[in-house]
C-alpha positions, 0 to 999 in steps of 0.5 A, spaced: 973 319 470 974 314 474 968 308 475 967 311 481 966 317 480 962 315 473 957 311 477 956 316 483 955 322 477 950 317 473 946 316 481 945 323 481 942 324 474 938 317 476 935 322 482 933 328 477 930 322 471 926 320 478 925 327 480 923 328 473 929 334 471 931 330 466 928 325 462 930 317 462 931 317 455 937 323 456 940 319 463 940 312 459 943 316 453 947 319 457 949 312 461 951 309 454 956 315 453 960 313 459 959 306 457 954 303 463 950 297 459 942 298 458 940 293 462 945 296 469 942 305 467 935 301 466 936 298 473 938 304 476 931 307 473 927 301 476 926 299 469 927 292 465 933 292 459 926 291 455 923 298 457 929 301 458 930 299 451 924 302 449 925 309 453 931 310 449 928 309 442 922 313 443 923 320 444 916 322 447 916 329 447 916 328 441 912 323 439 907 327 443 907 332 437 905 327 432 898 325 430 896 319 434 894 316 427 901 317 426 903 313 432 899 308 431 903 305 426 908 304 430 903 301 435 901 296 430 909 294 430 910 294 437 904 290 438 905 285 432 912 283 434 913 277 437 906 276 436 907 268 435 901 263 435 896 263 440 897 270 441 891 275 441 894 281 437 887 287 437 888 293 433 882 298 437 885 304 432 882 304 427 875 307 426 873 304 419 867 298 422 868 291 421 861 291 419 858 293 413 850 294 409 849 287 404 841 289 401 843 295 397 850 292 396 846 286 392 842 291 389 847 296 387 849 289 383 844 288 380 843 294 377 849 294 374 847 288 370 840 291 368 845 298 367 850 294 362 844 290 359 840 297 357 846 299 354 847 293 349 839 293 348 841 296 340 847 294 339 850 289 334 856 288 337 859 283 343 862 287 349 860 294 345 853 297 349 852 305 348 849 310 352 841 310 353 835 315 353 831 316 358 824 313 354 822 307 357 827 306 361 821 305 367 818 299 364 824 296 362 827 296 369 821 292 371 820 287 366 828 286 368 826 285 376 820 281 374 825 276 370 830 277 376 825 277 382 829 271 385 836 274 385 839 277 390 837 284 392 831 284 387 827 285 393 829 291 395 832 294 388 824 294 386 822 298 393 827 303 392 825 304 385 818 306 388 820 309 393 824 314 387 817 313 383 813 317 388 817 320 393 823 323 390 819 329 385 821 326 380 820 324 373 820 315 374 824 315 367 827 321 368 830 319 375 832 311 372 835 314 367 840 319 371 842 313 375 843 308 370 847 312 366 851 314 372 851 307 373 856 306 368 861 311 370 862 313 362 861 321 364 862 327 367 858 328 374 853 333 370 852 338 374 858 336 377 855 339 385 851 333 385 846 329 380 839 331 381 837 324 383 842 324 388 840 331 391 833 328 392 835 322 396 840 324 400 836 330 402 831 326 405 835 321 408 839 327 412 832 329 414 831 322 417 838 321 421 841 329 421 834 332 423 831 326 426 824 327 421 824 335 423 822 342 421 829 344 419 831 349 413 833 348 406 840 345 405 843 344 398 848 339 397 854 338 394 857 330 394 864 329 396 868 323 397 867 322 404 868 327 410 875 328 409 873 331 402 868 334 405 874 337 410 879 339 405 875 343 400 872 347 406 879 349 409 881 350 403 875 354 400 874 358 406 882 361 405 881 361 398 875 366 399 877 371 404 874 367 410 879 365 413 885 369 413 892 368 416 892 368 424 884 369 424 882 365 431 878 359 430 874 354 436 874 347 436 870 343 441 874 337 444 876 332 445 875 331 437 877 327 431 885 329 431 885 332 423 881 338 426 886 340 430 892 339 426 889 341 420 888 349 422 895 349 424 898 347 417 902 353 413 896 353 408 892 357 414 896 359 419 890 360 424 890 360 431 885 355 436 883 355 442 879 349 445 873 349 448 872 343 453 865 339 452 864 333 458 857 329 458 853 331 462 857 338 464 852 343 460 856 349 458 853 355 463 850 361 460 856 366 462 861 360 462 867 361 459 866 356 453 860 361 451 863 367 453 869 365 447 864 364 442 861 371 444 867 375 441 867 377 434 875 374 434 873 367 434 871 367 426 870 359 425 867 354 430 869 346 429 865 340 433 863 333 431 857 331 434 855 327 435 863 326 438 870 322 436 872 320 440 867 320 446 862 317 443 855 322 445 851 326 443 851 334 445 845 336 450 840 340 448 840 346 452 848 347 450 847 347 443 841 351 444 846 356 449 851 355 442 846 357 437 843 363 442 851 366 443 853 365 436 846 368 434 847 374 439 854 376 439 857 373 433 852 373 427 858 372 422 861 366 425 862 360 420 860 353 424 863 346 421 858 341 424 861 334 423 855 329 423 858 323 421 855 319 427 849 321 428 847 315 425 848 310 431 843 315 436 837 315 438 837 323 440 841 328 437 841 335 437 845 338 432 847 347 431 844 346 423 837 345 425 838 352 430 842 356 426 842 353 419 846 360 415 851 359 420 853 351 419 857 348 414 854 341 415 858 335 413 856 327 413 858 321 411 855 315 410 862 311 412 861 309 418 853 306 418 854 303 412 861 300 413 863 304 406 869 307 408 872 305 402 867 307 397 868 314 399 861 317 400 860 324 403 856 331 403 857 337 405 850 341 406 849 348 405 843 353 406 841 357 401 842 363 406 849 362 408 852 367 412 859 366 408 855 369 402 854 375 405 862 375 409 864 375 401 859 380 400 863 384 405 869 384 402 874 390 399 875 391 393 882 389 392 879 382 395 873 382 390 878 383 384 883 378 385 877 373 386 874 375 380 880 374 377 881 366 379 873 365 377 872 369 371 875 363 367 869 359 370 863 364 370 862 372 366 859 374 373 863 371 378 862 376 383 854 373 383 857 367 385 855 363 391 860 359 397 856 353 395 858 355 387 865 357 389 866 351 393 865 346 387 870 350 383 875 350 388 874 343 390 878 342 382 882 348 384 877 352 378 881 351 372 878 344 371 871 345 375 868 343 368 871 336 371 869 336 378 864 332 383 863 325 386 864 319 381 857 318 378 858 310 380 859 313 386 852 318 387 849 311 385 851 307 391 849 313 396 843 314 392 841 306 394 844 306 402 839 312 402 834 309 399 835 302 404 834 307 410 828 310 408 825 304 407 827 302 413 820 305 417 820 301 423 829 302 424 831 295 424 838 296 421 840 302 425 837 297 431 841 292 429 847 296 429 847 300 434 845 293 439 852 290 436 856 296 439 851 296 445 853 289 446 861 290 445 860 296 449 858 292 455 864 287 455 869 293 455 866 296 461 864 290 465 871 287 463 874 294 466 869 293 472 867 299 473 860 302 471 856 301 463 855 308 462 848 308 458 843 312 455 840 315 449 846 320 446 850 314 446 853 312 440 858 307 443 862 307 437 869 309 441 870 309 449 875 313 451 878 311 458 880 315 464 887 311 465 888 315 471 881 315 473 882 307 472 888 307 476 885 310 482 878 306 481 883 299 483 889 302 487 887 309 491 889 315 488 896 316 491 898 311 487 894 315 480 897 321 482 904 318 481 903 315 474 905 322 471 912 323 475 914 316 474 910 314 466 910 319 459 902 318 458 904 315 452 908 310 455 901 307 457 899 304 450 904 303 448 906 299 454 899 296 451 902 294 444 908 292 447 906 287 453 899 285 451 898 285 443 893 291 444 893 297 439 889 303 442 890 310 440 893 315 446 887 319 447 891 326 448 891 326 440 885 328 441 885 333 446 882 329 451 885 327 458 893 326 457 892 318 460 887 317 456 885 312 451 881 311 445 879 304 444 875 303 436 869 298 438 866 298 432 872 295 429 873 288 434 868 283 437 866 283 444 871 277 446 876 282 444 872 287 448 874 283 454 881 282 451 882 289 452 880 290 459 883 286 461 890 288 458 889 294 460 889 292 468 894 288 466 898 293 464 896 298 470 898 293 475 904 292 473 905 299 474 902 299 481 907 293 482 913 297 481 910 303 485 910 300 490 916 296 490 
């Protein structure tokens, strides 16, 4: 082909890559193949030699399949290059807070020193202690708080071992005990569900910020390490067990936490999804479609986090009582799992585990609102009437056979055993069941950051927390120039951003019509990452709007709030100003 002929074939695909019938990485493919450079094919696309280069290596069709957590290591490569001194790199990605609980972190310190000093109390060896019985423990505890009642955490250690003493049920030494020797981590979690004392602790401090201190059914406890834990041995325990089977339909309320909408997916469970859209302040009607899909006894499994990731709301009253109504009416079988993890940063909360409690398998973790992602603290409740026990119930024979079959090596009597039970076996795939449950050291940090939250009548730590997000939430919207969104559902833990709404707020709505034909959605954040050092996860990862965005502000400081912003209309108005050229 002549170049004449090359350049007037290469100005027709440049039309049909404008067009959108082909896309700008195949046309600059394409240009390179009948050897025009990368910065001549980007000029006939209105792009740089940069962005050209960029809409070669990233193919975004595929790139959209990914997980955004996927994505954002790529984010934080592109953002972090070239990022020189004086510039301000902000990764809003990630999830984990950047604050954290320090009184009962002391106070787990110091009872690690009394733990190990109890342990050497009869030993004539250095460095060698031995396990302890339980008798006199009580009184040793307090002498050695009386003779470190200065030291950091003393305090609080001794307030939480009253609380224990006469609010827990429990036997004082007894109860010291089971924490000091898991404290040592020398043994086992016996019985590996969860130690007693645990239990004990972490029912009421769920009763505090799951149920808000209401009337609610009993609900047993199995201690997981974190809610990914939680997540992974329900998925898997609830195909084990017939549950859920291959192609079975399951709900889930978005925007989500992405692995709930990629987990079902997965060959391990093959299930089929459909989503249910829930948006603040749009309740869901009673013979609205969202209802009317949890009606049909088809939909054998609903998933939420509530309060929301990455919406950062509570779900309203009314639509939770529509929920528990339907599934009540028309779907008694149907199997919820309710993620609470946030339900510690609002004032008012609604959860399905109150109204239909033998439906709900509750999931919470103690990561975030103490800053313990690392720790790896989480449980997952069940009621002791569970409606999976009697789904089990329910199954053929052939099924009921191959089940005894997988549990006869943990119990003469595996047809009695209950989900919970179950659930704990399978978590160690049954056959090392007898080794099964969260670390004990771990149990004690849960016991003593839910002993912390008891004591803490008046709630000056969750105000304390909830008011720095309030504050990093403030600059972000007033960064924005646009209105604070604000009331009692907020968690403020994530934003996530309209862009397109964004865009008609600051040039009209032609040119936010154009952005989809002329930009991949998720050319906005990574324009984000590229021109102005700022990470933040493509919203449509999480089944929200495609041009979307979710900034993580439990993760950065104000200033970088306002950062964010104003990259973000950076980055806006540099698309505006190439649209109207």
């Amino acid at each position: 082909m002549s170049k004449h002929t090359i350049t007037e074939f290469m100005t027709q695909r440049a039309q049909e890559a404008h067009n959108g019938t082909l896309s700008r990485r195949d046309f600059l493919r394409m240009a390179a193949v009948f050897g025009l450079s990368i910065s001549v094919a980007g000029n006939m696309l209105g792009l740089s030699a940069t962005e050209a280069e960029a809409a070669v290596d990233f193919d975004w069709e595929k790139l959209a399949e990914e997980s955004p957590f996927e994505i954002k290591n790529l984010l934080i490569e592109l953002a972090q290059k070239d990022c020189g001194p004086g510039c301000n790199y902000i990764n809003a990605g990630r999830g984990n807070p950047n604050f954290l609980n320090t009184t009962a972190r002391k106070g787990l310190s110091l009872f690690m020193l009394f733990a190990a000093q109890a342990a050497e109390k009869n030993s004539e060896q250095t460095d060698v202690g031995f396990r302890r019985s339980q008798d006199g423990l009580g009184v040793e505890l307090d002498a050695f708080l009386k003779v470190h009642a200065d030291a950091p955490g003393a305090t609080f250690l001794g307030k939480a071992m009253d609380h224990v003493e006469h609010s827990l049920g429990m036997d004082k030494d007894t109860a010291i005990y089971q924490l000091v020797d898991a404290i040592q981590g020398d043994f086992y979690p016996d019985p590996p569900r969860i130690l007693p004392v645990t239990e004990a602790a972490v029912n009421q401090y769920i009763s505090k910020i799951v149920f808000q201190k209401q009337k609610h059914a009993k609900y047993n406890l199995f201690a997981t390490e974190g809610a990914t834990g939680a997540m992974i041995y329900l998925f898997n325990s609830l195909k084990e067990n017939f549950v859920l089977r291959e192609g079975d339909t399951v709900a889930i309320v978005t925007p989500i936490f992405s692995p709930y909408l990629e987990l079902p997916l997965l060959r391990d469970y093959g299930l089929k999804t459909v989503n249910l859209h829930y948006e603040r302040g749009k309740v869901w009607k009673e013979n609205g479609p969202e209802l009317r899909t949890l009606a049909k006894p088809k939909v054998k499994a609903l998933y939420l986090v509530n309060p929301t990731n990455p919406t950062s709301m509570s779900m309203d009253k009314q639509t939770v009582m529509r929920i528990a109504k339907t599934v009540q009416e028309h779907n008694p079988t149907m199997v919820v799992i309710s993620d609470t993890v946030y339900a510690s940063f609002v004032d008012e909360f609604h959860t399905l585990c109150s109204h239909i409690p033998d439906n709900c398998l509750g999931v919470y973790s103690y990561s975030k609102y103490f800053g313990v992602t690392g720790w790896r603290l989480g449980v997952v409740m069940i009621s002791e009437n569970c409606v999976v026990n009697s789904i089990i119930a329910k199954l053929s024979k052939t099924e009921k056979k191959l089940l005894a079959k997988r549990y006869s090596i943990t119990s003469t009597d595996p047809d009695s055993l209950t989900f919970l039970q179950r659930l704990e076996m399978d978590s160690r795939q049954v056959a090392l069941a007898h080794t099964g449950g969260l670390s004990c050291p771990q149990q004690v940090a849960m016991v003593l950051f839910s002993l912390f939250e008891l004591a803490d009548t008046e709630n000056k730590y969750k105000n304390k927390i909830m008011g720095i997000l309030k504050k990093r939430w403030n600059a972000l919207f007033s960064g924005l120039k646009i209105d604070v969104p604000d009331g009692p559902d907020l968690t403020r833990y994530y934003a996530l951003l309209d862009v397109q709404n964004l865009a008609k707020q600051y040039y009209g709505k032609e040119f936010a019509d154009s952005l989809p034909k002329n930009h991949h959605y998720l050319e906005f954040t990574f324009d984000l990452a590229r021109r102005e050092h700022v990470v933040c996860l493509p919203g449509a990862g999480f089944a929200g709007p495609e041009w979307s965005a979710r900034v993580a502000l439990a993760n950065i400081g104000e200033q970088d709030c306002r950062d964010i912003a104003g990259a973000m209309r950076s980055v806006l108005e540099y698309y505006f100003q190439k649209w109207r050229k």
